[in-house]
N, CA, C and O atoms as CSV, one atom per row, in Angstrom:
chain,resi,resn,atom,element,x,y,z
A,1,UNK,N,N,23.274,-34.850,-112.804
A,1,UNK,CA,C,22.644,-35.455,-111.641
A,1,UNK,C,C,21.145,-35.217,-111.725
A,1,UNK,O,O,20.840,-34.047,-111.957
A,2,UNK,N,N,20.214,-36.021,-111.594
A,2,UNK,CA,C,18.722,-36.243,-111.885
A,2,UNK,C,C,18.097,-35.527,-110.295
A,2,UNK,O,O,18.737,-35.767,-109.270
A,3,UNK,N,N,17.158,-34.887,-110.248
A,3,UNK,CA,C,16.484,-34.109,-109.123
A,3,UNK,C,C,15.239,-34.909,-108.732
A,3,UNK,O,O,14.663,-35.808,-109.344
A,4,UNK,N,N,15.070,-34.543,-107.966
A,4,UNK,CA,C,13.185,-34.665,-107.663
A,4,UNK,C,C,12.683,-33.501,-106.727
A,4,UNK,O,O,13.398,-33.113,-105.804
A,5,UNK,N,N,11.671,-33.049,-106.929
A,5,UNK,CA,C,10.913,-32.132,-106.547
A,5,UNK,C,C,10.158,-32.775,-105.024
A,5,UNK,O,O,9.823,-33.955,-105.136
A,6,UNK,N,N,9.948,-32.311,-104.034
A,6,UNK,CA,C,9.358,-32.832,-102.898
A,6,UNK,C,C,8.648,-31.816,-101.976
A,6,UNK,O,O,9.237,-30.740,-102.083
A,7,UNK,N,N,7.782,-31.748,-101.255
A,7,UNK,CA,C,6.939,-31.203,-100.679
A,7,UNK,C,C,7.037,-31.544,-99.225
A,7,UNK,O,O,6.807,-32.654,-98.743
A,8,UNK,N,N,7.441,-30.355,-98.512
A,8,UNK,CA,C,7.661,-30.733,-97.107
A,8,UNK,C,C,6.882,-29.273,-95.978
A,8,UNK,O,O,7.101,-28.086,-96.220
A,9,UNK,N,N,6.317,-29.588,-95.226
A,9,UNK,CA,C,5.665,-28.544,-94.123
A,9,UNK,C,C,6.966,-27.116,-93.817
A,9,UNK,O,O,8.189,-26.984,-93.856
A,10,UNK,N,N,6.089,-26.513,-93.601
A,10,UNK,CA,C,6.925,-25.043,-93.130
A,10,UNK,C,C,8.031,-25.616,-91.564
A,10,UNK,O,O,9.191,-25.281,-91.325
A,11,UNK,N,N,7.331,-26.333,-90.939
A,11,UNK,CA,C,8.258,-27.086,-89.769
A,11,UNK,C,C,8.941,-28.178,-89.787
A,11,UNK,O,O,9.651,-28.692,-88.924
A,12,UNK,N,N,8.643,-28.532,-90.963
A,12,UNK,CA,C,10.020,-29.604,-91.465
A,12,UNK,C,C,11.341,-28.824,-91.863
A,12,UNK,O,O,12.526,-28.981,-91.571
A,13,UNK,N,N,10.430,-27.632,-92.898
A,13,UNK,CA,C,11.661,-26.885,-93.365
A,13,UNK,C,C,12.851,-26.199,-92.210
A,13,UNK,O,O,14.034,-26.520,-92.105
A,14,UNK,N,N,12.241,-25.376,-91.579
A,14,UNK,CA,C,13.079,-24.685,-90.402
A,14,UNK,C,C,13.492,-25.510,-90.038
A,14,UNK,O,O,14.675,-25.216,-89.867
A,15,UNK,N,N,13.255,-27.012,-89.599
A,15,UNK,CA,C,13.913,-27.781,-88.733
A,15,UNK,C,C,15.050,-28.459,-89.658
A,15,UNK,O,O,15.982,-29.005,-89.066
A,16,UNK,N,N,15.040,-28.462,-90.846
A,16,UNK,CA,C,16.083,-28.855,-91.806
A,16,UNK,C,C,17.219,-27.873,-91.772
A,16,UNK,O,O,18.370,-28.139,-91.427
A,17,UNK,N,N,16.783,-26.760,-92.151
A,17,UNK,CA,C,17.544,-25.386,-92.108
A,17,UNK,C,C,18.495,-25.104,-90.761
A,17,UNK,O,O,19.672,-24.746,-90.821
A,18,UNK,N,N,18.030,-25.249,-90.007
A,18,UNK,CA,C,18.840,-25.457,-88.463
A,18,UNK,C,C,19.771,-26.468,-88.351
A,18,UNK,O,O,20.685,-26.277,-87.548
A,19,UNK,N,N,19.750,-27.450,-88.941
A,19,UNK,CA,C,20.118,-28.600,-89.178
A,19,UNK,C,C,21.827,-28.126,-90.472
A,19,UNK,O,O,22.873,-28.769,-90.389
A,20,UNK,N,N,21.667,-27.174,-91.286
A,20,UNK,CA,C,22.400,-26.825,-92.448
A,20,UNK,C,C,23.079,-26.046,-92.025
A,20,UNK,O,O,22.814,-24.990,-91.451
A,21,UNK,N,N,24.413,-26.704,-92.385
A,21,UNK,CA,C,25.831,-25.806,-92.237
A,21,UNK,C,C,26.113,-24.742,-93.434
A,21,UNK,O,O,25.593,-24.849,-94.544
A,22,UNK,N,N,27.022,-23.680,-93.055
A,22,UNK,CA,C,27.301,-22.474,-93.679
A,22,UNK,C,C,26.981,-22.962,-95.666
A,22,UNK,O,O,26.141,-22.621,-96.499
A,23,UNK,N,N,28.190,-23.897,-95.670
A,23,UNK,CA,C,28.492,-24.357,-97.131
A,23,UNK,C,C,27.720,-25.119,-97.351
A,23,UNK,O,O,27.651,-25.244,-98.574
A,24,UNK,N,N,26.867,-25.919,-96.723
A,24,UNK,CA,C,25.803,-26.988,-97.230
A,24,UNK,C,C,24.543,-27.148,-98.110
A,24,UNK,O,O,23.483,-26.602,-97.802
A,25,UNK,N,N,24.657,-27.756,-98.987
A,25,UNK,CA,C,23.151,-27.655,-99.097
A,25,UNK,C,C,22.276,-28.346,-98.293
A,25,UNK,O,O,22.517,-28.915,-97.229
A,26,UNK,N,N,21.065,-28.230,-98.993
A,26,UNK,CA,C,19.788,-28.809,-98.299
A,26,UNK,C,C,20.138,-30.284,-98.614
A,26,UNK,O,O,20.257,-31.090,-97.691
A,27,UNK,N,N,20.305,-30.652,-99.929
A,27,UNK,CA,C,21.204,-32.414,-100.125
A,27,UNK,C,C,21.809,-32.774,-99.339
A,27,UNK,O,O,21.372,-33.716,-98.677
A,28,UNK,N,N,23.087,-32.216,-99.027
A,28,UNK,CA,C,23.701,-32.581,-98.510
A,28,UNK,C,C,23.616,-32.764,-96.818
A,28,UNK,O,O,24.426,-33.384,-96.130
A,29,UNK,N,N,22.386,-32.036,-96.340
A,29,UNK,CA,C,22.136,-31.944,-94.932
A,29,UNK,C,C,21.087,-33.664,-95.475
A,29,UNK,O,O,21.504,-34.819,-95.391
A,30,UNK,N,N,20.376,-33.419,-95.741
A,30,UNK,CA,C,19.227,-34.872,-96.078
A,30,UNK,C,C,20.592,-35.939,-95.839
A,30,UNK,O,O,20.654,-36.400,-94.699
A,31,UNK,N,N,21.532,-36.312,-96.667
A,31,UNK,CA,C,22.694,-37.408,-97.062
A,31,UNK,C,C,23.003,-37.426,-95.693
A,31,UNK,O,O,22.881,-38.488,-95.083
A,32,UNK,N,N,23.522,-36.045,-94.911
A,32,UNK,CA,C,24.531,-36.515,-93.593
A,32,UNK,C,C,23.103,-37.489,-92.644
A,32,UNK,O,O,23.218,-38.679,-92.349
A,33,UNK,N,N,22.195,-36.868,-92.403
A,33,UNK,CA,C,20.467,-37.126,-91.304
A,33,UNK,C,C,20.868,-37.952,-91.864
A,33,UNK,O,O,22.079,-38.103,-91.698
A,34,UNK,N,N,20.236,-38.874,-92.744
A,34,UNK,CA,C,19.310,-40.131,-93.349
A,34,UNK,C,C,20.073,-41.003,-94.179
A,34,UNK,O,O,19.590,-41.811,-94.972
A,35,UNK,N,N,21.795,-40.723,-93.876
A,35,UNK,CA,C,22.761,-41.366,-94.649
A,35,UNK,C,C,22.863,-42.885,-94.360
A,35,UNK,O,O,22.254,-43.283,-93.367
A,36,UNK,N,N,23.601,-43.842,-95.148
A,36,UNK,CA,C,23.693,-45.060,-94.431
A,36,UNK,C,C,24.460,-45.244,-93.208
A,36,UNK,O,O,25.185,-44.373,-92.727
A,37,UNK,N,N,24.301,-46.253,-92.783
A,37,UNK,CA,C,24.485,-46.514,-91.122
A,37,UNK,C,C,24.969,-48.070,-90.814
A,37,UNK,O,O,24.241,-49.055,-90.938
A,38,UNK,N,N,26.137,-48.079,-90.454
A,38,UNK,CA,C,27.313,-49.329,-90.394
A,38,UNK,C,C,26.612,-50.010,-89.450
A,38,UNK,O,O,26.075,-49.467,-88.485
A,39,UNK,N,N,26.587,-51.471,-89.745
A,39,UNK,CA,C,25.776,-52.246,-89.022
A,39,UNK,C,C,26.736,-52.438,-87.686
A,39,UNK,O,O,26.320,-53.102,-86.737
A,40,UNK,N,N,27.873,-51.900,-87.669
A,40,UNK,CA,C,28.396,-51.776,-85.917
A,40,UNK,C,C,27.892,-50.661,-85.401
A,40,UNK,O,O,27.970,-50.559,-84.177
A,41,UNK,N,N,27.249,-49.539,-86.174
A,41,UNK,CA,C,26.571,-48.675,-85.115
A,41,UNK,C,C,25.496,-49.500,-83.853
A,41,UNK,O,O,25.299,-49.075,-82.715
A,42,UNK,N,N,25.090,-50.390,-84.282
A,42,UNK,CA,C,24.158,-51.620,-83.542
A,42,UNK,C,C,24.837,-52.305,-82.316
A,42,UNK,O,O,24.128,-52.845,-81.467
A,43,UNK,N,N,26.170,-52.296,-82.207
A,43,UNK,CA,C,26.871,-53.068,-81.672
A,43,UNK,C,C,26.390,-53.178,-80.336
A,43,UNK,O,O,25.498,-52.334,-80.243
A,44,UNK,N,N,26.511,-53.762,-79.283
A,44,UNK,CA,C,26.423,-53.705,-78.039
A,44,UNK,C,C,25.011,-52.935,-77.530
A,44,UNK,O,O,24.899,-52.530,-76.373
A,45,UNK,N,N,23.812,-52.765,-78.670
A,45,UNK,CA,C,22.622,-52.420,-78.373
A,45,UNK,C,C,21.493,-53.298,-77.387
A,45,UNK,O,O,20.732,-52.909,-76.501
A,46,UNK,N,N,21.710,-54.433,-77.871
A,46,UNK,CA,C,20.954,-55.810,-76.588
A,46,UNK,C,C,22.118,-56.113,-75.545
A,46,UNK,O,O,23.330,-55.956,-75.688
A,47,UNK,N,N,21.489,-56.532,-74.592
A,47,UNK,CA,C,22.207,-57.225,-73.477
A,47,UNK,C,C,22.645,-58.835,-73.948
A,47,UNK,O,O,22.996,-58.972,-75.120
A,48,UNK,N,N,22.638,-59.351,-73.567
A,48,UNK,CA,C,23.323,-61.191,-73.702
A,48,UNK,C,C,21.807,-61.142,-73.860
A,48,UNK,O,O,21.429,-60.841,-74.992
A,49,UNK,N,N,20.752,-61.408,-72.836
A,49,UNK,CA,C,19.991,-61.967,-72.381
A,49,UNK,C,C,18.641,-61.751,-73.473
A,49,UNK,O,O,17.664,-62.467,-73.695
A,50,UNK,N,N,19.117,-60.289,-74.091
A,50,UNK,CA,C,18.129,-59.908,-74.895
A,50,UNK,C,C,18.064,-60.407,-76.598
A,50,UNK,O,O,17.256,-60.456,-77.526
A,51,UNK,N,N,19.983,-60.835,-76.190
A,51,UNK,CA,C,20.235,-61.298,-77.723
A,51,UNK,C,C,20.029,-62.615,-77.656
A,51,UNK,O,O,19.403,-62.944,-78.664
A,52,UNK,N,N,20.279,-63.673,-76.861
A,52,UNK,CA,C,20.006,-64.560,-76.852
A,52,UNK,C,C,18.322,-65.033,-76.974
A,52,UNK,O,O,18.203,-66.181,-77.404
A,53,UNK,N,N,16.984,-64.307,-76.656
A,53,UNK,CA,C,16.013,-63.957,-76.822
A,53,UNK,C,C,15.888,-63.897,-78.215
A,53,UNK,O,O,15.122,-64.771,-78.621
A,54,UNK,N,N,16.231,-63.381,-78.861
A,54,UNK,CA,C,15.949,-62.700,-80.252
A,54,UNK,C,C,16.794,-63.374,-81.405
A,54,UNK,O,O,16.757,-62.881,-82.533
A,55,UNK,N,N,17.757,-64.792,-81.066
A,55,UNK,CA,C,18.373,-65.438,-81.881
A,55,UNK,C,C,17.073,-66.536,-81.529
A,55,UNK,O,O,16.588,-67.066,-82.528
A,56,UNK,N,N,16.449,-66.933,-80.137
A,56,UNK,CA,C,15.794,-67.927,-80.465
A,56,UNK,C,C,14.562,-67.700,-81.007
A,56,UNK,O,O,13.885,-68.673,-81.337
A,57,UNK,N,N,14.146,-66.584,-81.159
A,57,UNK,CA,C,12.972,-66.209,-81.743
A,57,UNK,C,C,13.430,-66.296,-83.468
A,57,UNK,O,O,12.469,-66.433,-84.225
A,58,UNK,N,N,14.121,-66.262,-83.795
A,58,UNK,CA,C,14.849,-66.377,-85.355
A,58,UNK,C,C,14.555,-67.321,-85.633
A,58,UNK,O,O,13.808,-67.597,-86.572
A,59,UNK,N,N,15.240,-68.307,-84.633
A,59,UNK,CA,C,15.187,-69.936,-85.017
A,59,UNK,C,C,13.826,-70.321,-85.000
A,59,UNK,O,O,13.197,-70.886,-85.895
A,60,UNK,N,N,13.385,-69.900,-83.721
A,60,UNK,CA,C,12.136,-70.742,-83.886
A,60,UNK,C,C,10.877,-70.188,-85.463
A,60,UNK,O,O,10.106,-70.939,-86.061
A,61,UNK,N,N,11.096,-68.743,-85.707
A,61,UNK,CA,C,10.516,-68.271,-87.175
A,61,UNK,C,C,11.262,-69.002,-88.623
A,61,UNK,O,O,10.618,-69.302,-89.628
A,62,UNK,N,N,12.477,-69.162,-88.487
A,62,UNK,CA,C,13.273,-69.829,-89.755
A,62,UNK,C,C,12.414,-71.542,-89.689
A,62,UNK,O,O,12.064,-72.192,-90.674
A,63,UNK,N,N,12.295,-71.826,-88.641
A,63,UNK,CA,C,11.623,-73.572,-88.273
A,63,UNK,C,C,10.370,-73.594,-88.886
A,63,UNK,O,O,10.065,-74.511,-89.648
A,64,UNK,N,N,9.522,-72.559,-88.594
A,64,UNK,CA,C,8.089,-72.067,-89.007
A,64,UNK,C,C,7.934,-72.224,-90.516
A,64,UNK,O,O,7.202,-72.873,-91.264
A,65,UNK,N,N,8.848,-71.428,-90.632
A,65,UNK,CA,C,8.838,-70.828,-91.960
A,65,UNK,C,C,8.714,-72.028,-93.313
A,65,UNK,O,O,7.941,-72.191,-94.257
A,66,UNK,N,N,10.216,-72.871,-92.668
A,66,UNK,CA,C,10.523,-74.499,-93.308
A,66,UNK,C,C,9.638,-75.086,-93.010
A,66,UNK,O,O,9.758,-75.992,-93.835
A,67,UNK,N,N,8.735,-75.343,-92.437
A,67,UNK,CA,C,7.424,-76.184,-91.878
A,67,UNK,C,C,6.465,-75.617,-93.265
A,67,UNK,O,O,6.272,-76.342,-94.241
A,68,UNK,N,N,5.983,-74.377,-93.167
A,68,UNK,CA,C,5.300,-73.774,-94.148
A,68,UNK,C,C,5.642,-74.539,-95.628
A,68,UNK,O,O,4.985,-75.408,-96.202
A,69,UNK,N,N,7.126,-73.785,-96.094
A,69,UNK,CA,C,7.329,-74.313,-97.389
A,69,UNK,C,C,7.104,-75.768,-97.628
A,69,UNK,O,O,6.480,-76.146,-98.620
A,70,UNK,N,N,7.517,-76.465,-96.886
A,70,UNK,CA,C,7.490,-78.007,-96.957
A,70,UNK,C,C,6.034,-78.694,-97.014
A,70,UNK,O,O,5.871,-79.638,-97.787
A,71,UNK,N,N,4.805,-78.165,-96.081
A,71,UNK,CA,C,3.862,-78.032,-96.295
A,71,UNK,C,C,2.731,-78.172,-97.824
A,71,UNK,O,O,1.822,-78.931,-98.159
A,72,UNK,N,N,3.618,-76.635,-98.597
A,72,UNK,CA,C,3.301,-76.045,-99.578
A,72,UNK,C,C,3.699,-76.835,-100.730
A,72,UNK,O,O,2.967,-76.767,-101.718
A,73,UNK,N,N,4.801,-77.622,-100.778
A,73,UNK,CA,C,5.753,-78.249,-101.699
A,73,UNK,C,C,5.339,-79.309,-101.088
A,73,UNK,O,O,6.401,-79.881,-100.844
A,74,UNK,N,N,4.248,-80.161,-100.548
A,74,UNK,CA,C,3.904,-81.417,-100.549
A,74,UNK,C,C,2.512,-80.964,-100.969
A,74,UNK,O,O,2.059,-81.808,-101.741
A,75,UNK,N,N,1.756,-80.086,-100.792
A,75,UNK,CA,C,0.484,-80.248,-101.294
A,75,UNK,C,C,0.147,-79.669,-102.696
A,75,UNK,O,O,-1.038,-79.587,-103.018
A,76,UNK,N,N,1.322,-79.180,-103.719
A,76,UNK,CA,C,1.537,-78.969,-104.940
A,76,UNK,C,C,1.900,-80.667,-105.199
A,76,UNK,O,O,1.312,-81.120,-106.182
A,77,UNK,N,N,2.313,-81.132,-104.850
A,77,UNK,CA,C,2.548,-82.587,-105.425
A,77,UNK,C,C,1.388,-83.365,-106.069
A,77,UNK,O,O,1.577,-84.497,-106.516
């Protein structure tokens, strides 16, 4: 297994260390913190009102966006 060396403050450390169970390493405390994260942890984070907000803001950036390229790909012509 390949390492890397890293440099962290005296109050990062303690606060890692507090963080570390009996058998753990310091890896393995980093993996559990900063591990990946199931996109249903998200679930039920917006309201309707907020998601519906933020799908039309999508659309209206994906519209933008196609405006741009199309733009770009007519004035390369």
């Amino acid at each position: 297994m390949a390492t890397k060396t890293i440099s962290i403050t005296e109050e990062a450390y303690e606060r890692l260390k507090i963080q570390k169970e009996p058998k753990e390493s310091f890896t393995d405390v980093i993996n559990r913190i900063a591990g990946k994260r199931s996109i249903m942890e998200f679930a039920g984070i917006l309201s309707e009102e907020e998601g519906e907000k933020l799908t039309q803001y999508i659309k209206e950036r994906r519209k933008a966006s196609r405006e741009r390229s199309n733009k770009i790909r007519e004035m390369m012509k």
